[in-house]
C-alpha positions in Angstrom: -38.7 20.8 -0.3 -36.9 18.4 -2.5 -35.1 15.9 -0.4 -31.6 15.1 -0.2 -29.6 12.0 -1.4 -28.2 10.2 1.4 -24.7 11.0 3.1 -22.0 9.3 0.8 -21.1 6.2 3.1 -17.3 6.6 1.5 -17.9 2.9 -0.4 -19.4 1.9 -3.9 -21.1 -1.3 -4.2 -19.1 -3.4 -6.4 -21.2 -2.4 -9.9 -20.3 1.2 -9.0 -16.5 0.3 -8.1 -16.1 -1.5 -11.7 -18.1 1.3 -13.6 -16.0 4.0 -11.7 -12.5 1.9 -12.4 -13.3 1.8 -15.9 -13.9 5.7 -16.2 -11.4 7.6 -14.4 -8.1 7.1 -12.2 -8.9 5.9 -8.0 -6.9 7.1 -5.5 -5.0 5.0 -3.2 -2.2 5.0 -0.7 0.3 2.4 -0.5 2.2 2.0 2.6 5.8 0.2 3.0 5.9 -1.0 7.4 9.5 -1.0 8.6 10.7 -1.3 12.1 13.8 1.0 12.8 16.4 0.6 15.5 16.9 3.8 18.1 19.3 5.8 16.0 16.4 5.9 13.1 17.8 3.1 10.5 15.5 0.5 9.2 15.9 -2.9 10.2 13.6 -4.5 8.9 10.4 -4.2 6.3 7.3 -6.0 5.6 6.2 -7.5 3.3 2.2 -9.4 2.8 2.2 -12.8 1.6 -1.2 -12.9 -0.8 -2.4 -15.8 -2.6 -3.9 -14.9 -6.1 -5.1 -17.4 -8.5 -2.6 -20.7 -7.1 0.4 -18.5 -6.4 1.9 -16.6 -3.2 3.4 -13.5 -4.1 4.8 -10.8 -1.7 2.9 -7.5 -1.5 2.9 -3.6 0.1 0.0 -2.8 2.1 -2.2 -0.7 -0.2 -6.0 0.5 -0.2 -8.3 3.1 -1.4 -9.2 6.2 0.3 -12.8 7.1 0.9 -14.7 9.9 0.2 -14.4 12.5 2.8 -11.3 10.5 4.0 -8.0 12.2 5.4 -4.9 10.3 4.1 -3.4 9.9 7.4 -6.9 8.0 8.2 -6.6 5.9 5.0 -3.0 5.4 6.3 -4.4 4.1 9.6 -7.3 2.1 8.3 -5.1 0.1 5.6 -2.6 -0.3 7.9 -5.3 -2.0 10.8 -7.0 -3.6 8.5 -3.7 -5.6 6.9 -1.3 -5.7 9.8 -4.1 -5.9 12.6 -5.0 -3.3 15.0 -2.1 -3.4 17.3 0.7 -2.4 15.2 0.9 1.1 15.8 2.2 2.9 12.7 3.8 6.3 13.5 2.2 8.4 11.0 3.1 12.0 11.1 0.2 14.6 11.6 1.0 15.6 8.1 2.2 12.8 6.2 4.3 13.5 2.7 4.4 10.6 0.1 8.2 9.6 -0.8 6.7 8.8 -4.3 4.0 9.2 -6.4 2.7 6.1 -8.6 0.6 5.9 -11.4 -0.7 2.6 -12.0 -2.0 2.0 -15.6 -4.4 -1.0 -16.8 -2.4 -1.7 -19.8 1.4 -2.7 -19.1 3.9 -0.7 -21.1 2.7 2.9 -19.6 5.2 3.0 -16.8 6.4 0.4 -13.9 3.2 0.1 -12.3 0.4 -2.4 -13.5 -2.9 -2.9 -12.0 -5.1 -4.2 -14.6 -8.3 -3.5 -12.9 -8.6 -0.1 -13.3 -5.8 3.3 -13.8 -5.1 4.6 -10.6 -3.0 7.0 -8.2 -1.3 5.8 -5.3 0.7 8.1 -2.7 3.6 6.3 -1.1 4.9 6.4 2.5 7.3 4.6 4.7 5.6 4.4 8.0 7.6 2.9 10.8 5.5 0.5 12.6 6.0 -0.4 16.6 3.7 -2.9 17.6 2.6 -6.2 16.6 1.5 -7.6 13.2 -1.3 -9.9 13.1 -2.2 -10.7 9.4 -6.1 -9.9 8.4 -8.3 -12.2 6.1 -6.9 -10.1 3.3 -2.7 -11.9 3.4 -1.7 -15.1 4.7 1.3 -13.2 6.7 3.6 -10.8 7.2 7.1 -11.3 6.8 9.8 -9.1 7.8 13.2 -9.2 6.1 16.3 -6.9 6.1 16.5 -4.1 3.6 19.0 -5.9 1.7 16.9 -8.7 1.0 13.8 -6.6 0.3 15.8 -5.1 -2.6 17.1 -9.0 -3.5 15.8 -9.7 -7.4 14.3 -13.2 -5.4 12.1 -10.6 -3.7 11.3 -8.7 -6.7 10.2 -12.2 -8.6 7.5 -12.7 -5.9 6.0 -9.0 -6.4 3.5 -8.5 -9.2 2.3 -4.8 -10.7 5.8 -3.1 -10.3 5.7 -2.6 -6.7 9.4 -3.9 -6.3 10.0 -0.8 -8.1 7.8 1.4 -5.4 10.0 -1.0 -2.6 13.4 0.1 -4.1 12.3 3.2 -4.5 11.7 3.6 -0.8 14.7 2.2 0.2 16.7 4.5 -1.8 14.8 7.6 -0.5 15.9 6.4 3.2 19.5 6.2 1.8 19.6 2.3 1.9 20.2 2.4 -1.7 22.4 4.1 -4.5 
């Protein structure tokens, strides 16, 4: 009997990541953390500080999901692993993106720009409840009022079009025309 490959561990080393990104689109989540007051209205979102190459710049949590992955566990697992394990998104059983985005290598395709690779995110707005702890991966979190998350001085610190994606969620929640 011929034996199997192994069991898919979900990752690729990072040969097989570059080869892959350089073939066909990845698909991704990207997540926007708000805290909302008791009659449902959002307060506040956050927002990752990242340094890349000698500047800060303000970011949405986003990640790839895995093979064999449910996107409410790459939901979970992006969210712990950039705003720390204690703070407790409310993901619905059966989460529904407010927005699809296709993000091309080459700038001039659309709004979003990643130029590693082409890829497809899903995008939710996913009330968080507990408390954020920054991983390795951003130097904080900062929360700021909706009106100031759709302020042009945010939009300067975001790179790849995800002010865009940010407006975009806060006009799906009504906080925008």
């Amino acid at each position: 009997m011929a034996e199997l490959p192994p069991e898919p561990s979900g990752w690729l080393s990072d040969r097989e990541l570059q080869h892959v990104r350089g073939e066909l689109p990845i698909l991704y989540v990207n997540a926007i953390p708000v805290r909302i007051n008791s009659a449902g209205e959002i307060t506040e979102v956050g927002l990752l500080l990242r340094a890349d190459d000698d500047a800060i710049s303000r970011a949405i949590v986003a990640g790839r999901v895995l093979y064999h992955e449910r996107i409410r566990d790459a939901l979970i697992r992006n969210l712990e692993k950039d705003l720390g394990p204690v703070a407790l998104p409310r993901i619905p059983v059966s989460p529904t993106p407010f927005a699809v985005a296709e993000y091309f290598p080459t700038e001039g395709f659309g709004p979003f720009h990643d130029t590693r690779q082409h890829a497809v995110a899903m995008a939710y707005i996913v009330p968080v409840d507990g408390d954020c702890e920054p991983s390795q991966n951003a130097l904080d979190i900062v929360w700021i009022s909706p009106e100031e998350a759709a302020s042009e001085d945010v939009a300067r610190d975001m790179t790849g079009g995800q002010h865009a994606l940010l407006r975009q969620a806060l006009a799906h929640c009504g906080i925008l025309d």
